[in-house]
C-alpha positions in Angstrom: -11.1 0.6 -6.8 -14.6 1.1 -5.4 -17.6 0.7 -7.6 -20.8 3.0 -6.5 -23.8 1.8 -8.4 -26.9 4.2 -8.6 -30.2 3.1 -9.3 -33.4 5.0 -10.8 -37.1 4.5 -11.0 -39.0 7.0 -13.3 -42.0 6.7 -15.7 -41.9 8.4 -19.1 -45.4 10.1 -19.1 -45.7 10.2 -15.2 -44.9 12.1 -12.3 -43.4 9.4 -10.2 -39.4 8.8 -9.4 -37.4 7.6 -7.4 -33.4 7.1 -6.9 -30.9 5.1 -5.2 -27.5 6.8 -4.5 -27.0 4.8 -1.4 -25.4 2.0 -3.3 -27.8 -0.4 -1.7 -28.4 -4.1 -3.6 -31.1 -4.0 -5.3 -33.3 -1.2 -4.3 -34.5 1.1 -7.3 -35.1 4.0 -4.4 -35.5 5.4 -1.0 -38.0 7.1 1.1 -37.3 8.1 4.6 -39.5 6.5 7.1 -39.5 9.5 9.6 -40.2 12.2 6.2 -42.2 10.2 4.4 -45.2 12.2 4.3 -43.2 15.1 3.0 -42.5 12.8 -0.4 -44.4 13.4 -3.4 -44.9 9.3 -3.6 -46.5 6.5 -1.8 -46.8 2.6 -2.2 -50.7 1.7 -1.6 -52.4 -1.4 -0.7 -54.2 -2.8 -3.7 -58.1 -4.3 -3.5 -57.9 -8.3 -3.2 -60.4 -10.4 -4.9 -62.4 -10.6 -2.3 -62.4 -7.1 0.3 -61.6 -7.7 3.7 -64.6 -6.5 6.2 -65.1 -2.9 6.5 -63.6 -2.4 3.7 -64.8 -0.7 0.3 -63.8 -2.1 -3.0 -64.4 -0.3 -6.4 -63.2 -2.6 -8.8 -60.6 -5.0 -10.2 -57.2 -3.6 -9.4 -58.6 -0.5 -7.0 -57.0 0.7 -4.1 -57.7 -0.6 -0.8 -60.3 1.5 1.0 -60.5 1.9 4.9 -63.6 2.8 6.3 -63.3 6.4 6.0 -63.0 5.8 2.1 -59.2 7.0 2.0 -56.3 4.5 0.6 -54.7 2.1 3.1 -50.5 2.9 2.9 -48.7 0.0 2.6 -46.3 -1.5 5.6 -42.7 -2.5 5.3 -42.6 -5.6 3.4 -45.8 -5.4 1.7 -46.0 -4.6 -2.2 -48.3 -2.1 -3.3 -48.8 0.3 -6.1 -46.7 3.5 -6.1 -48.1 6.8 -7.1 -47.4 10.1 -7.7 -49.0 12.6 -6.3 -50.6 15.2 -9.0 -50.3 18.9 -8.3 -50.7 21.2 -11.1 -48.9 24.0 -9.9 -46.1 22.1 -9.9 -44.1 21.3 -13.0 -42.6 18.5 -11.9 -45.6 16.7 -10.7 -48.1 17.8 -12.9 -50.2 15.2 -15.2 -50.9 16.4 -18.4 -52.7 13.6 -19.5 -53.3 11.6 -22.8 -55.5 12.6 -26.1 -57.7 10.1 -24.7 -59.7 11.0 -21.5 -60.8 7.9 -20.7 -57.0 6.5 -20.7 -56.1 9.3 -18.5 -59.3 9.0 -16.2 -58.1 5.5 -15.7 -54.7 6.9 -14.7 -55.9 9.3 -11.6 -56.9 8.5 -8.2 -58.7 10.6 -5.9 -59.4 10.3 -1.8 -55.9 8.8 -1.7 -54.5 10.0 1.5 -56.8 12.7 2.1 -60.0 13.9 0.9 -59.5 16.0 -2.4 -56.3 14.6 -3.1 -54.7 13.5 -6.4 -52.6 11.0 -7.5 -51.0 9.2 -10.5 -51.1 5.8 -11.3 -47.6 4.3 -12.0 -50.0 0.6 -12.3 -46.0 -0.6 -11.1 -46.1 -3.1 -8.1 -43.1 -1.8 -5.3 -42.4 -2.7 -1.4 -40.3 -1.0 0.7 -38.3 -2.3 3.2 -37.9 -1.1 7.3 -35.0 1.5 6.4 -37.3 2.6 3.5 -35.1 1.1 0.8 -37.9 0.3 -2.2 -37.6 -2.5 -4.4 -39.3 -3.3 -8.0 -41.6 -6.1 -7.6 -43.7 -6.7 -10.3 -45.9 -4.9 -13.1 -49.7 -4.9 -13.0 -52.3 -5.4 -15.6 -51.4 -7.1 -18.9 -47.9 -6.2 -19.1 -45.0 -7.4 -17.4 -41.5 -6.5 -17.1 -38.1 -7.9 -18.8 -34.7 -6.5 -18.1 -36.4 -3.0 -17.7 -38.6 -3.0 -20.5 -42.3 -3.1 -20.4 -43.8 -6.2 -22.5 -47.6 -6.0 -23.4 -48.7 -9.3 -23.6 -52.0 -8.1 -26.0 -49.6 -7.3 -28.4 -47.2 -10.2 -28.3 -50.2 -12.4 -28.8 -51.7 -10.5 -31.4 -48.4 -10.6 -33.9 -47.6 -14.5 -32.7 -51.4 -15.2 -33.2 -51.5 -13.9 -36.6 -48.1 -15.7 -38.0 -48.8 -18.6 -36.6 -52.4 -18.6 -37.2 -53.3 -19.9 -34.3 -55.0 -18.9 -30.5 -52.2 -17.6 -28.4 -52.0 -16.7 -24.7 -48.4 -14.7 -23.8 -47.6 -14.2 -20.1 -44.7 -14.0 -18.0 -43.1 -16.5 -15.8 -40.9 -15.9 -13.1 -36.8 -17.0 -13.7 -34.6 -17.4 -11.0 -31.6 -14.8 -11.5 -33.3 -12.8 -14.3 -34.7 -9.1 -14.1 -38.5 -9.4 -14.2 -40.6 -12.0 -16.2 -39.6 -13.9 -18.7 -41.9 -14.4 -22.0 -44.2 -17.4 -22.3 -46.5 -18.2 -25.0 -49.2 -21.0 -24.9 -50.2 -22.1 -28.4 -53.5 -24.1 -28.6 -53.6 -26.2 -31.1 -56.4 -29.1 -32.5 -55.8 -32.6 -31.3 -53.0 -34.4 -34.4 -52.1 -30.9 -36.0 -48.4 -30.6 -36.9 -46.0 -28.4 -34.5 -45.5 -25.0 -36.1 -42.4 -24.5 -38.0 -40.3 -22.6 -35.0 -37.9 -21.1 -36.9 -40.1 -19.5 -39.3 -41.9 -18.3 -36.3 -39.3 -16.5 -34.6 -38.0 -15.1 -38.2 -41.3 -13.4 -38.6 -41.1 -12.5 -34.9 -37.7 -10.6 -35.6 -39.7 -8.6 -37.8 -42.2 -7.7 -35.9 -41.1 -7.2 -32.5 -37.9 -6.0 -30.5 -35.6 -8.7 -28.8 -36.9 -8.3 -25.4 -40.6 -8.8 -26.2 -39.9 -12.4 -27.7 -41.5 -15.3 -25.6 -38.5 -17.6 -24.3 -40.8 -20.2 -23.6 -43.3 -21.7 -26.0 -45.9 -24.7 -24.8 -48.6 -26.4 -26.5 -52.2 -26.9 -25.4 
């Protein structure tokens, strides 16, 4: 018997998805190399720390920016950030938006691929390959990614910080052969104080926070 395994990236407020029906290992989508301007997505070079010459930067986690001002496109290989580009007659690629402007300001690009354009912010790191096959990479911001769920390492912090009392730092760390990041939470402690009772600590967690948010990994500074 042959087992065909499909694949799907979507995001629940956005307007960006994609799908694998080809079967292939690993990819969450596809986008055809020849009809790729005809897809409603693209993957985007992000801003590094420092912007290359002749090329504008406009803040932490921007867009790259050529020297016309439009978005650079990402080449095979090359993660980037995929989004989804806004058009409000449309339905199905329309952005509503939050109750919060600012939130959904923060979630809109402009200039991406041509002037007057709009797109959506997925803030999800993606490359594709050659044949156009796109792979998850990595989340952006302070959140990462577990066996498909989105971890927000603000609030991890804030519910280990207040059980345990002390100053906590969550992140994830790459595992070899697990999907995504795997929860890590630096405790700092004063120099002699006793090691937190662990077992209370992950009782109170249970109460506080679903399975897949729970740090893994717990160190001591």
């Amino acid at each position: 018997m042959t087992l065909h395994a499909g694949e799907v990236y979507a995001s629940t407020e956005g307007n960006a998805n994609l799908a694998n029906t080809e079967n292939h290992p690993g990819a969450v989508g596809f986008i055809s190399p020849l009809l790729k301007p005809l897809y409603p997505v693209c993957l985007m070079r992000l801003a590094p720390e420092t912007a290359e010459p002749g090329c504008a930067r406009d803040g932490a986690g921007a867009l790259l920016r050529g020297p016309d001002g439009l978005g650079v496109p990402c080449q095979p290989g090359e993660p980037g950030e995929l989004l989804g580009k806004v058009d409000q007659r449309d339905a199905s690629r329309n952005f509503a938006g939050y109750t919060d402007r600012e939130a959904t300001r923060r979630k809109l690009v402009f200039d991406v691929l041509k002037r007057g354009d709009c797109w959506f912010r997925t803030g999800d790191l993606l490359q594709a390959d050659a044949d156009g096959f796109v792979y998850f990479v990595d989340r952006m911001g302070d959140t990462y990614r577990y066996k498909g769920e989105n971890v927000s390492t603000a609030e991890v912090a804030a519910v280990l910080g207040g059980i345990a009392h002390l100053r906590v730092a969550q992140y994830g760390v790459a595992v070899p052969h697990v999907d995504g990041r795997v929860g890590m939470a630096a405790l700092e402690m004063e120099i002699g104080a006793p090691a937190p009772d662990m077992a209370r600590l992950y009782a109170a967690l249970d109460e506080q926070l679903p399975p897949y948010a729970h740090p893994r990994f717990v160190s001591r500074l």
